[in-house]
GUGUSE-150400 format. One line per 8 residues: number of its first residue (from 1); their letters; for each residue x, y, z negated of C-alpha. Coordinates in pm, 1 decimal, always signed. Each point is the difference from the previous one (the first is absolute). Last residue first. Layout:
GUGUSE-150400
NUM	A	X,Y,Z  ...
This chain:
GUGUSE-150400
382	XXXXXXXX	+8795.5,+9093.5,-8590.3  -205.7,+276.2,+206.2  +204.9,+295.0,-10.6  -210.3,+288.4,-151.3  -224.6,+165.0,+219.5  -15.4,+288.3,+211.3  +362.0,+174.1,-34.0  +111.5,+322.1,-159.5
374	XXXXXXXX	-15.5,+184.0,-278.3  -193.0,-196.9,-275.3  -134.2,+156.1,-319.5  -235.2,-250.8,-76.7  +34.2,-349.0,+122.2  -205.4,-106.2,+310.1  -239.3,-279.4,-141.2  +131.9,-409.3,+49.0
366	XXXXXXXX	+256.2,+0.8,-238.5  -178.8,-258.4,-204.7  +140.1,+77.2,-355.4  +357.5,-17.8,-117.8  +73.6,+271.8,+214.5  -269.5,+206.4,-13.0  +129.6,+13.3,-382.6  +363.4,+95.1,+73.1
358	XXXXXXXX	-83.6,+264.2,+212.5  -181.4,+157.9,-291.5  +202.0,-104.1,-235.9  +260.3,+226.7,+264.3  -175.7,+285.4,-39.5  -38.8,-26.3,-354.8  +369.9,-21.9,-78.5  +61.0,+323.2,+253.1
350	XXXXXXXX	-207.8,+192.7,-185.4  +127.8,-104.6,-350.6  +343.9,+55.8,+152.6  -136.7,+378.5,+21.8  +99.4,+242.3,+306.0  -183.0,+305.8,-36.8  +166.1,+99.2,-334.8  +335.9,+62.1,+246.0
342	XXXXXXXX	-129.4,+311.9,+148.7  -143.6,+154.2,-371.6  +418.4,-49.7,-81.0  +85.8,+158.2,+348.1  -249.2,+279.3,-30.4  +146.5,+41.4,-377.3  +315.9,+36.9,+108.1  -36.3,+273.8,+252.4
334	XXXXXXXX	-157.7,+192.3,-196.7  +284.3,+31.1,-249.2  +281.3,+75.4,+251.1  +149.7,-45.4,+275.4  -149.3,+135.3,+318.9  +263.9,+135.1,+179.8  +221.1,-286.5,-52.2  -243.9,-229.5,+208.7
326	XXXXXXXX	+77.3,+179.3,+285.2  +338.2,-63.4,-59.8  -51.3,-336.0,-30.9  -213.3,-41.6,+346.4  +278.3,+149.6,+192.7  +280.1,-192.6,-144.1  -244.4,-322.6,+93.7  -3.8,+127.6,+315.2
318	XXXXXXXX	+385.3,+72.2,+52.4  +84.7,-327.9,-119.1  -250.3,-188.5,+236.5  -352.6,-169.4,-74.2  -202.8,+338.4,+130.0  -166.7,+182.9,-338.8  -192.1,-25.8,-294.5  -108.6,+171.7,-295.9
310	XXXXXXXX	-120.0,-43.8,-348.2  -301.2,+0.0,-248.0  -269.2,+262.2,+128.4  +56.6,-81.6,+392.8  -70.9,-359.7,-63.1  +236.2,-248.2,-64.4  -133.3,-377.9,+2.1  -13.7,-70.4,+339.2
302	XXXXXXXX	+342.8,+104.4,+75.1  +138.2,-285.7,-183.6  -208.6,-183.9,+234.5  +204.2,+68.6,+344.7  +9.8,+292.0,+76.5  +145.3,+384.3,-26.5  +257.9,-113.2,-189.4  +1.2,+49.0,-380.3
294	XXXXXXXX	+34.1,+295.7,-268.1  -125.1,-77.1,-343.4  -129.3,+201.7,-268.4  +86.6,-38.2,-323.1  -291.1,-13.3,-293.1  +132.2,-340.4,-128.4  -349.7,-179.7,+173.5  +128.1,+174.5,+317.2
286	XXXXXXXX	+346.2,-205.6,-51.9  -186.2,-304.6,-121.7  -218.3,+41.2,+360.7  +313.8,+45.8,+230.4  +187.3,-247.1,-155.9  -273.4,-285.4,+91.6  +26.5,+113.4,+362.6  -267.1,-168.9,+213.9
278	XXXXXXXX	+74.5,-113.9,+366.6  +382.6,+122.8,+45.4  +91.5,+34.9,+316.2  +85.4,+335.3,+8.4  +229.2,-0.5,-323.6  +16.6,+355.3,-171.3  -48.8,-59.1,-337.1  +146.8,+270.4,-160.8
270	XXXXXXXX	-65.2,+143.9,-375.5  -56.7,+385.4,-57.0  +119.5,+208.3,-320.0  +99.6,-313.6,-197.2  +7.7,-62.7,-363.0  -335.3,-191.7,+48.7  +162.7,-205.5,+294.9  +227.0,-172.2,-240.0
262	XXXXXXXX	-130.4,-10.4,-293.6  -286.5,-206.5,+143.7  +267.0,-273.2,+103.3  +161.9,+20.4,-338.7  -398.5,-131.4,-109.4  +0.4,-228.8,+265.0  +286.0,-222.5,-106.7  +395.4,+17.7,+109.1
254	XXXXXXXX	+101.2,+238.2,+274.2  +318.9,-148.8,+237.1  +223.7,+260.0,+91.5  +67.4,+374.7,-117.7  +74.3,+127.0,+378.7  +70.0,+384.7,-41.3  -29.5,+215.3,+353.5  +127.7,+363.4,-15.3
246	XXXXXXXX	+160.9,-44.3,+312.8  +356.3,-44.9,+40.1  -13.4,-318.7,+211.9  -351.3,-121.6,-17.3  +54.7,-240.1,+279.2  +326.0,-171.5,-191.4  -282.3,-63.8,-272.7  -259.0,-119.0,+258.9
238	XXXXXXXX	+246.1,-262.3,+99.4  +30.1,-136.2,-357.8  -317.9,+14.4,-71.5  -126.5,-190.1,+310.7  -44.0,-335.4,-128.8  -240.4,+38.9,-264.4  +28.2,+226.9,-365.2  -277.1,+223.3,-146.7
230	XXXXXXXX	+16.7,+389.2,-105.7  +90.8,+263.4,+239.2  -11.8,+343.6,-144.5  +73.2,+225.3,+197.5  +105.5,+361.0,-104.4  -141.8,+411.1,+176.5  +115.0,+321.9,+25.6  -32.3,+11.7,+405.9
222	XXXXXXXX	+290.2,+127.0,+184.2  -91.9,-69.0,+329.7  +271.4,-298.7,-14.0  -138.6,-119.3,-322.4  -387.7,-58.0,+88.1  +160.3,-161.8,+390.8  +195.9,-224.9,-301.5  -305.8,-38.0,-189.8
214	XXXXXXXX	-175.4,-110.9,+319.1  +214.2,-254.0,+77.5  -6.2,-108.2,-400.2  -397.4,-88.3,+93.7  +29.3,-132.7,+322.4  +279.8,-246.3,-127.5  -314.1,-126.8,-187.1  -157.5,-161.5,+248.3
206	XXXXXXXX	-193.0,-263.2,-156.7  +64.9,-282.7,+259.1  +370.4,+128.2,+6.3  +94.4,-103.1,-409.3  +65.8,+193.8,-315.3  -324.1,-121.3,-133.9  -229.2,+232.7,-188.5  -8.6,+356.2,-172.6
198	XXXXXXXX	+92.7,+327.4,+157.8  +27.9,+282.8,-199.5  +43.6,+397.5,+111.2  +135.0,+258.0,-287.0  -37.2,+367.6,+123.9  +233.1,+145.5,-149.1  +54.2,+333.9,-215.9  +25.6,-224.8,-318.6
190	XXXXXXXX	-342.0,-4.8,-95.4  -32.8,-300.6,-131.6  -283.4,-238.2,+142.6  -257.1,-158.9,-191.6  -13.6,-186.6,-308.7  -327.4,-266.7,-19.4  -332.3,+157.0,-3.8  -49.7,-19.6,+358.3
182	XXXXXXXX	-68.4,-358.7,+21.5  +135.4,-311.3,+136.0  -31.4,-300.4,-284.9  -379.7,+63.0,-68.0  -114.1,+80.5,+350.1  +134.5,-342.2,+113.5  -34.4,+69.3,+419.4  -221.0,-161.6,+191.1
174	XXXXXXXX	-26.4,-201.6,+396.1  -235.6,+95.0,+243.3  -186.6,-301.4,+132.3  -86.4,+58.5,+317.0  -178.8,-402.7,+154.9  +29.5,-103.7,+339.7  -159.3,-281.6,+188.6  +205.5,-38.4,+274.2
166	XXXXXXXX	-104.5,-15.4,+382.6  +361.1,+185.3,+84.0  -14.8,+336.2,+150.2  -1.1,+167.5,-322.3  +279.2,-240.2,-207.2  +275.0,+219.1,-8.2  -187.3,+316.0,-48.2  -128.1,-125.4,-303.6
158	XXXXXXXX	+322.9,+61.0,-129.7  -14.7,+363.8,+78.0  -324.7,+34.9,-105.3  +120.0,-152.5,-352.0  +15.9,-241.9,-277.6  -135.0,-351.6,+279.6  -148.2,-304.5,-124.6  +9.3,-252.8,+300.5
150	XXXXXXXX	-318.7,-220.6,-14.2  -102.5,-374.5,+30.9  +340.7,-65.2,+116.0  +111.3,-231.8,+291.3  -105.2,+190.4,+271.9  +120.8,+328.2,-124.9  +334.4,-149.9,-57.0  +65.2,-126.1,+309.6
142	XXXXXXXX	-114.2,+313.9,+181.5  +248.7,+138.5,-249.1  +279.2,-193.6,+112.2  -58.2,+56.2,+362.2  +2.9,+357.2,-47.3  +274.6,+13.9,-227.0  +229.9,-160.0,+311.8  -174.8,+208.6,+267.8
134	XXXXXXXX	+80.3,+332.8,-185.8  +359.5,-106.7,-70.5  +117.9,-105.1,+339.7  +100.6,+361.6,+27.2  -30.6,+240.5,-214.4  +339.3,+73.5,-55.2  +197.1,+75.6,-344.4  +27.4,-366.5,-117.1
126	XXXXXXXX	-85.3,+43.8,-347.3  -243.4,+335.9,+104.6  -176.5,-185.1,+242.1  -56.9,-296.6,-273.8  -156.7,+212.5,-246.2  -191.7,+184.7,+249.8  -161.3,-323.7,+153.7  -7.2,-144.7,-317.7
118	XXXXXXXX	-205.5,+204.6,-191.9  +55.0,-93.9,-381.3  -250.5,-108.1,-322.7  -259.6,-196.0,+226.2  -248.1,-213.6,-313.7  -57.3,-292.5,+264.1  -324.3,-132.2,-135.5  -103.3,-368.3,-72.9
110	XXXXXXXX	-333.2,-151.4,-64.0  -52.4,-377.6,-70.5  -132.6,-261.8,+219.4  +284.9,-252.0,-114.0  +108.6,+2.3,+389.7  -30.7,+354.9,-0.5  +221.3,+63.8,-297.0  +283.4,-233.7,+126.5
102	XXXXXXXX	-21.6,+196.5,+342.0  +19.3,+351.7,-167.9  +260.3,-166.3,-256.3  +253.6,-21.6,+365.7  +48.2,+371.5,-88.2  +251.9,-60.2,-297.1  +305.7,-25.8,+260.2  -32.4,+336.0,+202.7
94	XXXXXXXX	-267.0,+247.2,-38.5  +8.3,+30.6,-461.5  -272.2,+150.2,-223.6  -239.3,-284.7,-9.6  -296.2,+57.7,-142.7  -177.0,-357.9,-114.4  -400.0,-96.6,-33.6  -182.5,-213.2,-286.0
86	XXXXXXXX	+337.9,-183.4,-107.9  +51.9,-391.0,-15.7  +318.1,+82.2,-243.1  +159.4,-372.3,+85.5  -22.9,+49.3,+370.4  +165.4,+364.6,-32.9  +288.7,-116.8,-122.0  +1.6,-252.9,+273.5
78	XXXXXXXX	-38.7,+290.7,+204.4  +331.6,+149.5,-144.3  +156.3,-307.4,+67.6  -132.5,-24.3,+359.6  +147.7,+400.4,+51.3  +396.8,-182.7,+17.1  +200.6,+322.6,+25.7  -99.8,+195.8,-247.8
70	XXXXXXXX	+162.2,+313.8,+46.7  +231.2,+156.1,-270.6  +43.0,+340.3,-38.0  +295.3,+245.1,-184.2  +322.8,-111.6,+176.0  -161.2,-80.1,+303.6  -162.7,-296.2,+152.3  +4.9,-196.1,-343.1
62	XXXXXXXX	-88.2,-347.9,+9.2  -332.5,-127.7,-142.3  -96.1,-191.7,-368.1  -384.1,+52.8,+21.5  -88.1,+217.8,-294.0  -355.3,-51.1,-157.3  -174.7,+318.1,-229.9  -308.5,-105.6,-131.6
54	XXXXXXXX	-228.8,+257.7,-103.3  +29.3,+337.5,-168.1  +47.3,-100.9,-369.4  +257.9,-211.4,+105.4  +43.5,-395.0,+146.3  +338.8,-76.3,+117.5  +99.6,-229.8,+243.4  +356.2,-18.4,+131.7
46	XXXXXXXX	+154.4,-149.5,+327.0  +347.9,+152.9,+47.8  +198.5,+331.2,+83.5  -386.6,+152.7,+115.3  -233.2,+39.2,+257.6  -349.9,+67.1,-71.2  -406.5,-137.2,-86.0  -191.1,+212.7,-200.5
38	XXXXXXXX	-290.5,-193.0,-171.8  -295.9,+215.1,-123.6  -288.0,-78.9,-178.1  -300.8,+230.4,-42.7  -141.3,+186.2,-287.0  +0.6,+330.5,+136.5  +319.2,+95.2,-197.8  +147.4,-311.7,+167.6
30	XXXXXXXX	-84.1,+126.6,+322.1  +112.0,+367.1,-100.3  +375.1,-175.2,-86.5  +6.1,-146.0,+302.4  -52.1,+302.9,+241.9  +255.0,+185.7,-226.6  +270.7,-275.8,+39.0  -41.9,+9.5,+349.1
22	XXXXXXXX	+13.0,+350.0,+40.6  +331.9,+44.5,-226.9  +157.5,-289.0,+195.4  -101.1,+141.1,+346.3  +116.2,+315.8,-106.6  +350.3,-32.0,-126.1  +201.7,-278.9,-11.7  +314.4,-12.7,-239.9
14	XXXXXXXX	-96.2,-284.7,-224.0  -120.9,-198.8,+333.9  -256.5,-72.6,+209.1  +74.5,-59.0,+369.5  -289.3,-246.2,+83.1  -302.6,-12.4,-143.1  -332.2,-237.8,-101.5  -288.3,+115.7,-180.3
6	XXXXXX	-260.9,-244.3,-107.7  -333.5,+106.0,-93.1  -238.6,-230.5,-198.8  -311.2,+198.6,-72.2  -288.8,-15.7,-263.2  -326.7,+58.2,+135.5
């Protein structure tokens, strides 16, 4: 059976991170599998373009930021969507793109949420207080999980959102490109530091003001140690004035995948310490370089680090300090190879069939229980 999946997005950009590079990998294995694909995003103006991995349309949307646009007016994209007559969609957006649940089930075609953030931390931690926020994301997801077939989740921890919801769940642990991150590429110089990395989005959601607090608690107890901080977002600038005279380097914005790679392979240990993050894409090319990685002690990021590849510790400067230097003591050769064996766990080809698999009971009858669900009883009768 040949599949018509349509993806549609929100928030995708040339400086996104992992939601780009996971939808981009998802479509690229349909297309290997000899399915078409249609991705459906926001962009300056309306485009189509038709490339060896599907159809790529760009709804002309304003920009809510100076990196993402939003499309504003989700009929468009559904008209898009009208024209493509697609087998089943995945739509990786909560907020405008949602109403294509409704569009789907009036066509009697399949639709899946694909759930890349956890809103009720995510938006706790923008307004720092809890409260309102829990009964605001709860009403939206209840929404969601009654308008979706299914809810496709990366992690425990973002499963967590939906479990006492009636949704029909799906883990599908995202991959890492083995070829591109690998431990082959030139490793750290032993320069009698320890050299940390972090690589993302200079911005709150991802925490990583975490990160150069902890190599400032690293630098007060008179830790040899240097951060690198590469990517750009709103908070650079006040995370530079945070780093005061701490060994912290910010080198900006990091162009293609393969600089990327450099990056955490000539590293000693890469951070990702966010607590609300529900995968961690960084965390698995990082392993896949041979470094380890130190995270919080939850969220999904956390998930992925086992006690051979990295460490953890509380979500606070003097935690994460804890955790590093920890870490530290077990540099070395051995080390990087349980991170790099670590990181071959987690294959995009995985993930890819996972999903066809999804995709297919969802161009079929939808009747049966799907496999691999979490919670829930039956899926949401259309």
């Amino acid at each position: 059976m040949t599949l018509r999946i349509a993806q549609l997005a929100n928030f995708v950009g040339p400086v996104s991170g992992g939601m780009r590079v996971a939808i981009n990998e998802l479509g690229k294995g349909y297309v290997a599998a000899g399915h078409e694909r249609i991705l459906v995003i926001p962009g300056e103006r309306d485009r189509t373009e038709e490339t060896d991995e599907g159809i790529v349309v760009q709804v002309k949307a304003p920009r809510v930021s100076r990196d993402y646009r939003m499309i504003a007016t989700p009929w468009r994209a559904l008209e898009v969507l009208d024209r493509f007559r697609p087998t089943s969609i995945e739509v990786s957006d909560k907020w405008t793109l949602s109403p294509a649940a409704r569009w789907a089930a009036r066509r009697g075609i399949g639709s899946a949420l694909f759930s890349h953030e956890r809103l009720d931390d995510m938006l706790s931690g923008w307004v720092r207080a809890q409260f309102g926020v829990e009964s605001a994301v709860g009403a939206l997801n209840r929404r969601l999980v009654k308008e979706f077939d299914a809810v496709v989740v990366t992690s425990d921890y973002a499963a967590a959102e939906f479990a006492d919801l009636d949704a029909t769940l799906r883990k599908v642990p995202l991959g890492v490109d083995l070829e591109t991150f690998n431990p082959c590429l030139p490793g750290p110089v032993d320069n009698g530091l320890v050299t940390l990395c972090y690589v993302g989005r200079m911005s709150h959601e991802k925490n990583p003001e975490l990160g150069v607090a902890a190599a400032v608690e690293l630098h007060r107890r008179g830790v040899p140690i240097r951060l690198d901080m590469y990517g750009v977002g709103p908070d650079l600038e006040k995370m530079r004035e945070q780093a005061g005279d701490a060994p912290v380097v910010f080198h900006g914005f990091v162009k293609g995948r393969d600089e990327v790679a450099r990056c955490f392979a000539r590293s000693d240990i890469s951070l990702s310490v966010c607590p609300s993050e529900t995968f961690g894409l960084a965390v698995l090319e990082a392993l896949a370089c041979g470094t380890p990685v130190v995270t919080a002690n939850r969220g999904g990021a956390h998930e992925l680090v086992d006690a051979t590849s990295g460490e953890y510790g509380t979500p606070d400067p003097v935690g994460i300090a804890d955790a590093i230097e920890r870490l530290m003591a077990r540099l070395g050769p051995d080390l990087r190879i349980a991170a790099r064996q670590r990181a071959e766990q987690y294959t995009w080809q995985s993930s890819v069939d996972k999903m066809l698999n999804l995709h297919t009971w969802l161009a079929q009858d939808r009747t049966p229980t799907p496999p691999n669900r979490l919670f829930g009883t039956t899926p949401k009768e259309r």
